[in-house]
PyMOL Python script that loads the backbone (N, CA, C, O; Angstrom):
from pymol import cmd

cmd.read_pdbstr("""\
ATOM      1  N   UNK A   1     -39.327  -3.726 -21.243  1.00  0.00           N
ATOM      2  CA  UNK A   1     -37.911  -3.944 -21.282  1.00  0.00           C
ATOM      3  C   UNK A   1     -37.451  -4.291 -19.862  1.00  0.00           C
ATOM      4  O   UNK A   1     -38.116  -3.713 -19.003  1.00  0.00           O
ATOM      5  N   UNK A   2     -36.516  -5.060 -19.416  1.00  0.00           N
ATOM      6  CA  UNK A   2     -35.814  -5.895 -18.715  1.00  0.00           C
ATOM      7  C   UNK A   2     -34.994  -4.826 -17.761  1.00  0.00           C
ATOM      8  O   UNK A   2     -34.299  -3.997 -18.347  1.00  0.00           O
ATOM      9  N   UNK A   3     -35.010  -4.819 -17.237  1.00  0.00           N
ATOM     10  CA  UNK A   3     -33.860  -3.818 -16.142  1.00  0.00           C
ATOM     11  C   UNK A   3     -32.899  -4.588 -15.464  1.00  0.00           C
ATOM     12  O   UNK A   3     -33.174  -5.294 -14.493  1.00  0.00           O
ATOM     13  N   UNK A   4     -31.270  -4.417 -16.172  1.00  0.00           N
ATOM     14  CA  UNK A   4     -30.051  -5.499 -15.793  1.00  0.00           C
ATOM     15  C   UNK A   4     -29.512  -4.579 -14.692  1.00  0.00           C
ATOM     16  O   UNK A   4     -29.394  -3.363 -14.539  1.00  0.00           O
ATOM     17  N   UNK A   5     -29.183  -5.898 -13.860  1.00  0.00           N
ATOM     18  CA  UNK A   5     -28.542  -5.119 -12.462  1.00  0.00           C
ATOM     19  C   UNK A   5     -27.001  -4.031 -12.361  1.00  0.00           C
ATOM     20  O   UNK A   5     -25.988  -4.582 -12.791  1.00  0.00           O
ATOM     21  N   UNK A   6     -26.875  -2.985 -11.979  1.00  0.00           N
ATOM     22  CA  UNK A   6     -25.610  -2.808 -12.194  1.00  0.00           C
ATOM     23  C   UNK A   6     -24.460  -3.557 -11.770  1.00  0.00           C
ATOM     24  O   UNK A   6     -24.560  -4.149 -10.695  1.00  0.00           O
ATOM     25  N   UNK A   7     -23.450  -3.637 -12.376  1.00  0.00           N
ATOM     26  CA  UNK A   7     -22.292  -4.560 -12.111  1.00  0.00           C
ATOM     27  C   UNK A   7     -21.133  -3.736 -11.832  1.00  0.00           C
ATOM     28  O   UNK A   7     -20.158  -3.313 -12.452  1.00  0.00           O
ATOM     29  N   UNK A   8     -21.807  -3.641 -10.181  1.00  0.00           N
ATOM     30  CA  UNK A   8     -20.170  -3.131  -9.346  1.00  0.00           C
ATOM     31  C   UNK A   8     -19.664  -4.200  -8.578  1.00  0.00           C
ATOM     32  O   UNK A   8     -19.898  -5.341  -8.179  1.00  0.00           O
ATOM     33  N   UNK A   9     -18.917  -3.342  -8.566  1.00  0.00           N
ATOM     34  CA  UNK A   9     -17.127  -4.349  -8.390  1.00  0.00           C
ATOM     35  C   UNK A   9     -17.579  -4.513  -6.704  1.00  0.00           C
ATOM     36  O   UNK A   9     -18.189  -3.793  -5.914  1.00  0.00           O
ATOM     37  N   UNK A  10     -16.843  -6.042  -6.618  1.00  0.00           N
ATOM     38  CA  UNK A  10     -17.305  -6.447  -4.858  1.00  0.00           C
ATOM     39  C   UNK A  10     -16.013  -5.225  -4.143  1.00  0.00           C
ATOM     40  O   UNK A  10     -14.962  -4.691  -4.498  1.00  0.00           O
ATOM     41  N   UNK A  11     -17.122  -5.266  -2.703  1.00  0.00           N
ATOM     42  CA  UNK A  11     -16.236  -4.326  -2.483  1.00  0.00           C
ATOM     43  C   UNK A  11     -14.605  -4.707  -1.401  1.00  0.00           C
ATOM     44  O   UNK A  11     -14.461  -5.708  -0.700  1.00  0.00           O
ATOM     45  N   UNK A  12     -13.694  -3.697  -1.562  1.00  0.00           N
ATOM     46  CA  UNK A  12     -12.207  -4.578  -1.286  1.00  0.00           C
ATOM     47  C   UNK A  12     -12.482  -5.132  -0.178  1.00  0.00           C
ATOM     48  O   UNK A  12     -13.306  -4.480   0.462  1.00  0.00           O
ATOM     49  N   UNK A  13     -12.127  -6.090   0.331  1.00  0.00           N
ATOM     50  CA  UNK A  13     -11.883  -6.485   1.688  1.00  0.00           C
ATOM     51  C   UNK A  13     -10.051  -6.028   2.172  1.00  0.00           C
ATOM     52  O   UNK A  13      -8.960  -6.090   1.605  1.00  0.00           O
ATOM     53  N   UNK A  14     -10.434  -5.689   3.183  1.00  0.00           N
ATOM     54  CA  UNK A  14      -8.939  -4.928   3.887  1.00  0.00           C
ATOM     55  C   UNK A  14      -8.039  -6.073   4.130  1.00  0.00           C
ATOM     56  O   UNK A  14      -8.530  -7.201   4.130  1.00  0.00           O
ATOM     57  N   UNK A  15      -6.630  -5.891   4.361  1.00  0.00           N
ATOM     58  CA  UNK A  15      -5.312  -6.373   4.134  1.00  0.00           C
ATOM     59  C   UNK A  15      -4.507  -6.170   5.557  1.00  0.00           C
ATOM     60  O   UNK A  15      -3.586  -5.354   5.583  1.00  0.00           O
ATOM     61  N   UNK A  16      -4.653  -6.483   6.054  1.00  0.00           N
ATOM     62  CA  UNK A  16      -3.954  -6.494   7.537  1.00  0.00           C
ATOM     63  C   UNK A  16      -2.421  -6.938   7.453  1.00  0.00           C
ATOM     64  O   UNK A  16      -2.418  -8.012   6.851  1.00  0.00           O
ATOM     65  N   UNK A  17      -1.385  -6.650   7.726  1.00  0.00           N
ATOM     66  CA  UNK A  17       0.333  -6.900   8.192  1.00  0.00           C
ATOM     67  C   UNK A  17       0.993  -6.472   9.528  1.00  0.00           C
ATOM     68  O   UNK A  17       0.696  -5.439  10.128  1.00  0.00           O
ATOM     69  N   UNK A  18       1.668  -7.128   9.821  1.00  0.00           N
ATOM     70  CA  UNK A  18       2.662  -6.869  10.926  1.00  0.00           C
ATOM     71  C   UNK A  18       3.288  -5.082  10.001  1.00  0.00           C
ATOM     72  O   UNK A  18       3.150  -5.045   8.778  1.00  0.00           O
ATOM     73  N   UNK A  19       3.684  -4.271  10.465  1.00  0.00           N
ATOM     74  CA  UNK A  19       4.522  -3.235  10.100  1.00  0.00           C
ATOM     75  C   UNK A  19       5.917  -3.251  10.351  1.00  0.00           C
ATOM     76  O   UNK A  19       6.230  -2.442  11.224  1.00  0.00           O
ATOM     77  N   UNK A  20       6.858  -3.900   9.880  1.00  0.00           N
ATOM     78  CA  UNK A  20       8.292  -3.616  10.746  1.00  0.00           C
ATOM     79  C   UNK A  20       8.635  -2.111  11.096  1.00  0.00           C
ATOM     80  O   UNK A  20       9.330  -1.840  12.076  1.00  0.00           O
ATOM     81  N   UNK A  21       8.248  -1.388  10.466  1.00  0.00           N
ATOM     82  CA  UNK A  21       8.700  -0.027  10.825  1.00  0.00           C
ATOM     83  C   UNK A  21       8.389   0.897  12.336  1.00  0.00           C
ATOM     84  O   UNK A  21       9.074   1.801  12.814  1.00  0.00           O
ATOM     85  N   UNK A  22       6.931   0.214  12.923  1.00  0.00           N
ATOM     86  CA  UNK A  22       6.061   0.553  13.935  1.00  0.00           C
ATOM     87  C   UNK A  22       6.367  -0.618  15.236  1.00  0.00           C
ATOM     88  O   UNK A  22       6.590  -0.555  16.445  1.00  0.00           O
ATOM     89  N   UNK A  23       6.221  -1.747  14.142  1.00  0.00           N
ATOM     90  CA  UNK A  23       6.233  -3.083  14.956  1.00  0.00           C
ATOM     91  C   UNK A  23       4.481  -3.292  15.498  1.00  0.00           C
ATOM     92  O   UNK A  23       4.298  -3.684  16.651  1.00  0.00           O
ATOM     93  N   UNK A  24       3.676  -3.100  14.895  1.00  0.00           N
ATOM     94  CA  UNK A  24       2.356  -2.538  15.039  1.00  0.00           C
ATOM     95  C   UNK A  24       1.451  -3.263  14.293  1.00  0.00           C
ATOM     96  O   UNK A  24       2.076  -3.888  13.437  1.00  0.00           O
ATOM     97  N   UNK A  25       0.575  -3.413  14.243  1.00  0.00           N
ATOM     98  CA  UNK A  25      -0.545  -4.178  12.930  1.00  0.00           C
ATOM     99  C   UNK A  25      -1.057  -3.004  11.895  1.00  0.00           C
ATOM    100  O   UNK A  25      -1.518  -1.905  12.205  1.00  0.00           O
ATOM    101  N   UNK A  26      -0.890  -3.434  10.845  1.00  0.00           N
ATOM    102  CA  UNK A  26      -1.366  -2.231   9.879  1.00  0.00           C
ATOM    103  C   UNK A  26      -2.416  -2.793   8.631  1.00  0.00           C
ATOM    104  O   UNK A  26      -2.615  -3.938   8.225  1.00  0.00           O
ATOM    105  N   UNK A  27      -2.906  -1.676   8.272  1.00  0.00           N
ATOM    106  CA  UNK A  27      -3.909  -2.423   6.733  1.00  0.00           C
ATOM    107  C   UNK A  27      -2.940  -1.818   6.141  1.00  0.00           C
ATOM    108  O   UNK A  27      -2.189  -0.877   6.397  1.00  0.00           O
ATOM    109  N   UNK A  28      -3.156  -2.758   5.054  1.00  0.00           N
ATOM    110  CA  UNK A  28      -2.286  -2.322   3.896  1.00  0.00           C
ATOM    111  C   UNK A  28      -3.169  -2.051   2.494  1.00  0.00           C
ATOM    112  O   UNK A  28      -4.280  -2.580   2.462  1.00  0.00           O
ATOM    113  N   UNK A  29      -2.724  -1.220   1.274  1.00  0.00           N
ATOM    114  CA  UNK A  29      -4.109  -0.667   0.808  1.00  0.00           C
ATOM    115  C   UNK A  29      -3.414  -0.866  -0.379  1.00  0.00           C
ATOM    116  O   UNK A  29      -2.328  -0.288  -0.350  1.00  0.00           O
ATOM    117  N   UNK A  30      -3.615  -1.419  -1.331  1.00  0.00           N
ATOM    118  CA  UNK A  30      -3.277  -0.997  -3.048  1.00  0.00           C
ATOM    119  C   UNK A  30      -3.340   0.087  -3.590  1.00  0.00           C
ATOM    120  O   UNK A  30      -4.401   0.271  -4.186  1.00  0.00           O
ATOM    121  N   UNK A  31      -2.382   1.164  -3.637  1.00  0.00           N
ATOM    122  CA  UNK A  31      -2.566   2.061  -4.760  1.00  0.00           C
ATOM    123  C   UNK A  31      -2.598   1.876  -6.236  1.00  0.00           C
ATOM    124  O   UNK A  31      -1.801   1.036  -6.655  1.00  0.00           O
ATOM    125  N   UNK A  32      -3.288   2.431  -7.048  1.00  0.00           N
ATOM    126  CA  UNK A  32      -3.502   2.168  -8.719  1.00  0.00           C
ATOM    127  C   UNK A  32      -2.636   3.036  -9.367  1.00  0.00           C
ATOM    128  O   UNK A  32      -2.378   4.052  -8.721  1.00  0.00           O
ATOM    129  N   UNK A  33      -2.062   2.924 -10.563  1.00  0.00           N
ATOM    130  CA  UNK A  33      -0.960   3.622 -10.911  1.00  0.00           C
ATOM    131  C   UNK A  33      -1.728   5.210 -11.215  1.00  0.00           C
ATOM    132  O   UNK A  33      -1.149   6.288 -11.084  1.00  0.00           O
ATOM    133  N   UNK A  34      -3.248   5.008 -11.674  1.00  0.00           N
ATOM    134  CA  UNK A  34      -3.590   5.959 -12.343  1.00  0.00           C
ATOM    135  C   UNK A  34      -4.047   6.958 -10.917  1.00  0.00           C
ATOM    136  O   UNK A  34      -4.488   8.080 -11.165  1.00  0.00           O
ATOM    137  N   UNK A  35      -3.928   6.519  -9.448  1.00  0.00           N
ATOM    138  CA  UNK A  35      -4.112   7.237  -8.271  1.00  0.00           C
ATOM    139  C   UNK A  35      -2.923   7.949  -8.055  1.00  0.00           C
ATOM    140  O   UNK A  35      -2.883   9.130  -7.710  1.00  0.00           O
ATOM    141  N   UNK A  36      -1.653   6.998  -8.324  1.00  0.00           N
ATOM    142  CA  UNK A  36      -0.719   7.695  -7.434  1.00  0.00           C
ATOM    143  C   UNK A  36      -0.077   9.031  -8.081  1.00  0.00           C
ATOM    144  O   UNK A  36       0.904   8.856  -8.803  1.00  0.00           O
ATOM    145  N   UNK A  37      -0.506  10.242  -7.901  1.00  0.00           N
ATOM    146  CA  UNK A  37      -0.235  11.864  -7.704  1.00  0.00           C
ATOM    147  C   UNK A  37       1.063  12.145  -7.538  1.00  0.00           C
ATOM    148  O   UNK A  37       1.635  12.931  -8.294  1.00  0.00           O
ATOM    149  N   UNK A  38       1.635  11.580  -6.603  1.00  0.00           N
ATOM    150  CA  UNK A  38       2.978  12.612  -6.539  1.00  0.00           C
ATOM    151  C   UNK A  38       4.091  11.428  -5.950  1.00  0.00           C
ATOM    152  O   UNK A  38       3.829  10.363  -5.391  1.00  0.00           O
ATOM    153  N   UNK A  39       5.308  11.969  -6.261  1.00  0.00           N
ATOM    154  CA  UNK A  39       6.557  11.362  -5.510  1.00  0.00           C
ATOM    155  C   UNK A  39       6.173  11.032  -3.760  1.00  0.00           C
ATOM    156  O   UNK A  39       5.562  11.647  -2.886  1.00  0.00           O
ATOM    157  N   UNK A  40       7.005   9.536  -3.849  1.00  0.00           N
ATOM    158  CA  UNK A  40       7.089   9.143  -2.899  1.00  0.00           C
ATOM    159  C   UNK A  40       8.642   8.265  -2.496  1.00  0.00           C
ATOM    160  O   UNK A  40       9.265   7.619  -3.338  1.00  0.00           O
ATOM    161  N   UNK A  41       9.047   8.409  -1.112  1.00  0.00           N
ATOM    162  CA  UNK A  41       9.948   7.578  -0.480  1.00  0.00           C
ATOM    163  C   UNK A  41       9.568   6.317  -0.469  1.00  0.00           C
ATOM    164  O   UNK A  41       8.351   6.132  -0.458  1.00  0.00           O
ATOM    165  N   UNK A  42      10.416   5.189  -0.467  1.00  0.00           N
ATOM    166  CA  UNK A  42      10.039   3.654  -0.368  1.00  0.00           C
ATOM    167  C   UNK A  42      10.942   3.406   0.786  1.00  0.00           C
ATOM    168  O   UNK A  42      12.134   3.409   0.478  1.00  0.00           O
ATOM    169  N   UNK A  43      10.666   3.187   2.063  1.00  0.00           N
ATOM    170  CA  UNK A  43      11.478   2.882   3.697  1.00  0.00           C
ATOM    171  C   UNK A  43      11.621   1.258   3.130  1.00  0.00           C
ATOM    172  O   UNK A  43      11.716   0.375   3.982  1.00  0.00           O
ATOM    173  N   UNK A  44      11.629   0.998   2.101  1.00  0.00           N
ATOM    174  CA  UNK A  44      11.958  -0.524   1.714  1.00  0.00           C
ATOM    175  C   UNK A  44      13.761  -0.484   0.853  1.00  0.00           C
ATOM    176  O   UNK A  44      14.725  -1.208   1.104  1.00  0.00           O
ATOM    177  N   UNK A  45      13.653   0.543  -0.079  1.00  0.00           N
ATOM    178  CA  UNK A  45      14.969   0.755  -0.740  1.00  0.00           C
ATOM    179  C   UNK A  45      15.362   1.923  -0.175  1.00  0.00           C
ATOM    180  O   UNK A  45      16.540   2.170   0.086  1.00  0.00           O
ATOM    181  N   UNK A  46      14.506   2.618   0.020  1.00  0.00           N
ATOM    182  CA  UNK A  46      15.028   4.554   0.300  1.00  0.00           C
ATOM    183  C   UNK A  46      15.000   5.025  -1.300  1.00  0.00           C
ATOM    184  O   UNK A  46      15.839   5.829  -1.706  1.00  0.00           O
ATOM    185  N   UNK A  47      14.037   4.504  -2.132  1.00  0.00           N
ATOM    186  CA  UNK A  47      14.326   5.012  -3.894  1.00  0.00           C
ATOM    187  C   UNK A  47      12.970   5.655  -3.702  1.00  0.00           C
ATOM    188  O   UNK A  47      12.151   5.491  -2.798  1.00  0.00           O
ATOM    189  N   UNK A  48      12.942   6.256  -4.536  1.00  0.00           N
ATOM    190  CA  UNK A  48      11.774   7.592  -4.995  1.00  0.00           C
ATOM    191  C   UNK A  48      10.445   6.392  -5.685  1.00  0.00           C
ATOM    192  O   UNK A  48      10.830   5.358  -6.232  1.00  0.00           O
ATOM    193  N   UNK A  49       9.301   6.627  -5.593  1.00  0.00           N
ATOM    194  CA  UNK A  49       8.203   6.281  -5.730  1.00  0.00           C
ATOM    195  C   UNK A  49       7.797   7.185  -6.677  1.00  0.00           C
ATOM    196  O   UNK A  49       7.590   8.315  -6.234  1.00  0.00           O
ATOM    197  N   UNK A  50       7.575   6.975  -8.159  1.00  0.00           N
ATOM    198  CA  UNK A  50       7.233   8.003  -9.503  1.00  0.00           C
ATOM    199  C   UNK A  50       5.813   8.355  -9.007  1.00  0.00           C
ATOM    200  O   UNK A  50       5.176   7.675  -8.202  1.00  0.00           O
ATOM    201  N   UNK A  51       5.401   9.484  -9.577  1.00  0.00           N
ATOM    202  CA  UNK A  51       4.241   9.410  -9.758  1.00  0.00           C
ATOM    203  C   UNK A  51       3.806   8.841 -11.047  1.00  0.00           C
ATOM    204  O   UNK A  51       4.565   8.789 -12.014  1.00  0.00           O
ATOM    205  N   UNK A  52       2.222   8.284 -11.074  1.00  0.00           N
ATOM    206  CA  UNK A  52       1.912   6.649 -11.909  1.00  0.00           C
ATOM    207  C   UNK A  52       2.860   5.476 -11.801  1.00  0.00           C
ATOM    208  O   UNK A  52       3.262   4.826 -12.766  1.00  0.00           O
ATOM    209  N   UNK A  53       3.199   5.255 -10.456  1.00  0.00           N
ATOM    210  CA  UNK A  53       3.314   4.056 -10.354  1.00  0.00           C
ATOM    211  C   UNK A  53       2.803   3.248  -9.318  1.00  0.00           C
ATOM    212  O   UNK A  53       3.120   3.608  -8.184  1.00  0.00           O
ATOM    213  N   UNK A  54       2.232   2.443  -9.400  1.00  0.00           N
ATOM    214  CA  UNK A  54       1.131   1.425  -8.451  1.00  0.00           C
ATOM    215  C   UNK A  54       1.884   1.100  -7.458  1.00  0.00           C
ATOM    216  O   UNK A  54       3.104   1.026  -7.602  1.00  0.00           O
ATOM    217  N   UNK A  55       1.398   0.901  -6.522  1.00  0.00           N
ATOM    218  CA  UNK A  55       2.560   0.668  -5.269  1.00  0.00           C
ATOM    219  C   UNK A  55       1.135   0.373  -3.884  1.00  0.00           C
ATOM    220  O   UNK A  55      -0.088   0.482  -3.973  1.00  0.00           O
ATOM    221  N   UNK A  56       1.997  -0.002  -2.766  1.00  0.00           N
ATOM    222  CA  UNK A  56       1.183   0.027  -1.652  1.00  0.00           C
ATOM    223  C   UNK A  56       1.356   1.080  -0.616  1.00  0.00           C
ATOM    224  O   UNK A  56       2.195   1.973  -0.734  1.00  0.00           O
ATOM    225  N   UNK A  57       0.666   0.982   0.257  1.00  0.00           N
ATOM    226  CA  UNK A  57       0.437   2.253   1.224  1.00  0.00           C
ATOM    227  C   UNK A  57       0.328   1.224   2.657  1.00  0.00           C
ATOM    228  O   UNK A  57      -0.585   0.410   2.797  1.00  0.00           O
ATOM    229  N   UNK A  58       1.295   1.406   3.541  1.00  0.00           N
ATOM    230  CA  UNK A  58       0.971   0.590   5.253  1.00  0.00           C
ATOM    231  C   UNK A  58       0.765   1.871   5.948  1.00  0.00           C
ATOM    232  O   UNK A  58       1.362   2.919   6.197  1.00  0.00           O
ATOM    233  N   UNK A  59      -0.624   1.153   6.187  1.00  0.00           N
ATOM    234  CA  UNK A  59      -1.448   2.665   7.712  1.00  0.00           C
ATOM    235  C   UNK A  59      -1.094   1.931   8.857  1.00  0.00           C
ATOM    236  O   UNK A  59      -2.017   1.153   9.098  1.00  0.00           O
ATOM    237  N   UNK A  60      -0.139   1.811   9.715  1.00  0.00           N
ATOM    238  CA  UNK A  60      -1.342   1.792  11.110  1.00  0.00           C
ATOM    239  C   UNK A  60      -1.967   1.881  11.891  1.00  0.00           C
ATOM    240  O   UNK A  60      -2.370   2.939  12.373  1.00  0.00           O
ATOM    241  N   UNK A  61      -2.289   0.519  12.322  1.00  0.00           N
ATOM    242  CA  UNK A  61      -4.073   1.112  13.014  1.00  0.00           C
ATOM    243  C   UNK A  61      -4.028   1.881  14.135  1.00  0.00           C
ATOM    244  O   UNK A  61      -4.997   2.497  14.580  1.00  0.00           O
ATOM    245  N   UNK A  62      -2.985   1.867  14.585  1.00  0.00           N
ATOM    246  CA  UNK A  62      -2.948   2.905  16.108  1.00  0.00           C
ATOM    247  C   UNK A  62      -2.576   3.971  15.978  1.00  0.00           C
ATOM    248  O   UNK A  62      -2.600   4.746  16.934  1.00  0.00           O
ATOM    249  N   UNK A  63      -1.826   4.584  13.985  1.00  0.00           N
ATOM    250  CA  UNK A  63      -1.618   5.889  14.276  1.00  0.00           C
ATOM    251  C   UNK A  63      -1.565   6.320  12.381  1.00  0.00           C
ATOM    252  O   UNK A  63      -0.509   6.116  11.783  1.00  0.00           O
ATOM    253  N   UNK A  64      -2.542   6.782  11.776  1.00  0.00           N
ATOM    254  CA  UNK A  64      -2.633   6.706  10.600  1.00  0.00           C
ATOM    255  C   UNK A  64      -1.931   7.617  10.112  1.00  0.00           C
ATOM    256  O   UNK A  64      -1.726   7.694   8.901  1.00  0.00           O
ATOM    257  N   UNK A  65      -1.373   8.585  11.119  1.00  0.00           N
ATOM    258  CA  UNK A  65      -0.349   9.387  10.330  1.00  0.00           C
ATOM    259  C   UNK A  65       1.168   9.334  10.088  1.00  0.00           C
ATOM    260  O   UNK A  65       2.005  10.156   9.715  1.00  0.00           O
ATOM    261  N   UNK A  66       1.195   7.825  10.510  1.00  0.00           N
ATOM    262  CA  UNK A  66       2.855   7.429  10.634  1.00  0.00           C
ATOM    263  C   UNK A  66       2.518   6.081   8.712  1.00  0.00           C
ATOM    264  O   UNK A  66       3.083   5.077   8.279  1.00  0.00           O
ATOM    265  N   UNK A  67       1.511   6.821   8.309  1.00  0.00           N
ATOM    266  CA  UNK A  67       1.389   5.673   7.170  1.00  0.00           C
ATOM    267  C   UNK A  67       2.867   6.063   6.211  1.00  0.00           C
ATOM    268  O   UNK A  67       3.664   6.992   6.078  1.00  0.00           O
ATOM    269  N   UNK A  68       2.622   4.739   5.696  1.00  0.00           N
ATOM    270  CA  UNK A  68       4.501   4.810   4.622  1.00  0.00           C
ATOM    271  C   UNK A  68       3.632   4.069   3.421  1.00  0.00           C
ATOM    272  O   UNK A  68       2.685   3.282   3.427  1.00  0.00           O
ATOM    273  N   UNK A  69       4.486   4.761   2.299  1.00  0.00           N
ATOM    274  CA  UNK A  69       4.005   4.045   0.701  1.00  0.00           C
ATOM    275  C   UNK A  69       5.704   3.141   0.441  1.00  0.00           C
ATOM    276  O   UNK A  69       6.898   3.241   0.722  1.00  0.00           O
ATOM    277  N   UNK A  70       5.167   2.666   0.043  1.00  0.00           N
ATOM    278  CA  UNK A  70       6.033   1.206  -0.546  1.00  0.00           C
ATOM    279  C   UNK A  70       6.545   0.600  -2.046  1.00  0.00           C
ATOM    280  O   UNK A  70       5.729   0.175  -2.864  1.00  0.00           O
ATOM    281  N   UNK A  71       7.426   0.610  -2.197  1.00  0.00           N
ATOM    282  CA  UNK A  71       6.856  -0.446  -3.680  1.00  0.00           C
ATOM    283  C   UNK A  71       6.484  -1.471  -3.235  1.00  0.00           C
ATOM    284  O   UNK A  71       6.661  -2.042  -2.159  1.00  0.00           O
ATOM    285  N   UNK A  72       5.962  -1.686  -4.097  1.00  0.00           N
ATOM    286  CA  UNK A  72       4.996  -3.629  -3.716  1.00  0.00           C
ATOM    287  C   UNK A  72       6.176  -4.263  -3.719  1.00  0.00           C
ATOM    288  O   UNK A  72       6.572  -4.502  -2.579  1.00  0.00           O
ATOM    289  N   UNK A  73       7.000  -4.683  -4.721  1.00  0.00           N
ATOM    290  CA  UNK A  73       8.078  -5.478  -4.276  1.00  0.00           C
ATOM    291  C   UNK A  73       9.184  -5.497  -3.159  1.00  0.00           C
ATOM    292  O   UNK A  73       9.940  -6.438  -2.915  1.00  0.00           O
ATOM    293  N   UNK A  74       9.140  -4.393  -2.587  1.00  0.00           N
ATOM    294  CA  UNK A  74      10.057  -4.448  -1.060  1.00  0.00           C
ATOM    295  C   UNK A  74       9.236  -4.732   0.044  1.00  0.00           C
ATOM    296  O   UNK A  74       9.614  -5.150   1.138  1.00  0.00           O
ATOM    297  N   UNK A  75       7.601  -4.371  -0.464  1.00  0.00           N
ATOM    298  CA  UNK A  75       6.548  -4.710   0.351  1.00  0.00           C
ATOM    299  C   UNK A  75       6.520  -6.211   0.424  1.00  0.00           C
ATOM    300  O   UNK A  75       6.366  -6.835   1.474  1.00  0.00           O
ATOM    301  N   UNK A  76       6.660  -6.679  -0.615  1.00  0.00           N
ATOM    302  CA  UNK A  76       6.642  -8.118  -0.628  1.00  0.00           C
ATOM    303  C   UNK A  76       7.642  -8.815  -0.085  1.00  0.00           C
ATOM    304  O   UNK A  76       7.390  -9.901   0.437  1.00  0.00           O
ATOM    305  N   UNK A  77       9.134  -8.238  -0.119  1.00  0.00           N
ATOM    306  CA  UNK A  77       9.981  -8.673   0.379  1.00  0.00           C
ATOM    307  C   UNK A  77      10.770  -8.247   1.860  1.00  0.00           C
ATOM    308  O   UNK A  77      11.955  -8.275   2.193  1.00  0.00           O
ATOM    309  N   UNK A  78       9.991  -7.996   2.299  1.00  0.00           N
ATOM    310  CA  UNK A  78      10.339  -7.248   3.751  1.00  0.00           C
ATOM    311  C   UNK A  78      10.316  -8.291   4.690  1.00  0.00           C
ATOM    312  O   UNK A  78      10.506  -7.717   5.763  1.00  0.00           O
ATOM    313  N   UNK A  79      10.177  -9.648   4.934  1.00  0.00           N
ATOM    314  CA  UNK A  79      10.713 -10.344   5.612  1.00  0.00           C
ATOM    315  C   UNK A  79      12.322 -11.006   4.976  1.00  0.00           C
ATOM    316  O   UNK A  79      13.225 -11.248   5.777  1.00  0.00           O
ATOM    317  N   UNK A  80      12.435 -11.154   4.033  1.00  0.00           N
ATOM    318  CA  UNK A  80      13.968 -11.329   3.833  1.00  0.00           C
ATOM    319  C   UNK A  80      14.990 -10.406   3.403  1.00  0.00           C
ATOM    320  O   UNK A  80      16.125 -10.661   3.001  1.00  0.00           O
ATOM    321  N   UNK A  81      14.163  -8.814   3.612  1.00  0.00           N
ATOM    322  CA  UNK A  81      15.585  -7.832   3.203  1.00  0.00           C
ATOM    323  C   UNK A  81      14.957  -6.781   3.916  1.00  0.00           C
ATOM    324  O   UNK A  81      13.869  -6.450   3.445  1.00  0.00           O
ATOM    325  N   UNK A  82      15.433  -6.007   5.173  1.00  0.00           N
ATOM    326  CA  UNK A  82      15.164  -5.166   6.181  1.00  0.00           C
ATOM    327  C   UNK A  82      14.865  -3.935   6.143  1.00  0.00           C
ATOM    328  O   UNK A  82      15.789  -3.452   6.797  1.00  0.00           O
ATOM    329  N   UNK A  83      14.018  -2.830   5.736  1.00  0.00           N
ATOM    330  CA  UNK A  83      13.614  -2.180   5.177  1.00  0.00           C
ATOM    331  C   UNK A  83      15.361  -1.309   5.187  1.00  0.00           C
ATOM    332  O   UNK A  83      16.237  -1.870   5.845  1.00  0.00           O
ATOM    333  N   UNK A  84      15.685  -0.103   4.507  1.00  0.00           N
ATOM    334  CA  UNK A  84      16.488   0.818   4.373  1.00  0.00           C
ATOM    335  C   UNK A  84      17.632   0.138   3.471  1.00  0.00           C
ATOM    336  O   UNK A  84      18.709   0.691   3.251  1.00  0.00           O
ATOM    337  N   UNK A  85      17.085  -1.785   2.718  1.00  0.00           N
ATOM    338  CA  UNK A  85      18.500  -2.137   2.675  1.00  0.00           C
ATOM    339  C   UNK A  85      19.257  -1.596   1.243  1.00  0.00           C
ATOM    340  O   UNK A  85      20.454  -1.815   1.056  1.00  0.00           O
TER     341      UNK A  85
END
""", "prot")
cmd.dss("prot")
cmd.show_as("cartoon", "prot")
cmd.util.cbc("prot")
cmd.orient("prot")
């Protein structure tokens, strides 16, 4: 019998951004809805982040404990609407 290779997933390649919040370079990381655990702030609206809901996470690289979770869509839109708006 034949031995098929396992089929794992390539692995992520990292996501680099400017941070407006730091002004800093940051990775930015996909959270999965079925990861995200607990309430979170969004420094994009100031609205609550559910837990199970998919969203992003900005680390940056010079200080990983100033990381902020996001919704993806203020994440996405943070060059035309200023985070807190």
């Amino acid at each position: 019998m034949a031995h098929r290779k396992s089929q794992r997933p390539a692995p992520k390649r990292a996501i680099f951004a400017h941070d407006p919040l730091t002004g800093r370079t940051a990775e930015v990381r996909a959270i999965q809805p079925h990861a995200a655990q607990k309430p979170y702030r969004c420094p994009g609206c100031r609205q609550e982040i559910a837990p199970g809901v998919g969203h992003v996470v900005v680390v940056p690289l010079a200080d990983a404990s100033e990381r902020r979770h996001w919704h993806t869509a203020c994440w996405e839109n943070r060059a035309t609407r200023p985070p807190g708006w």
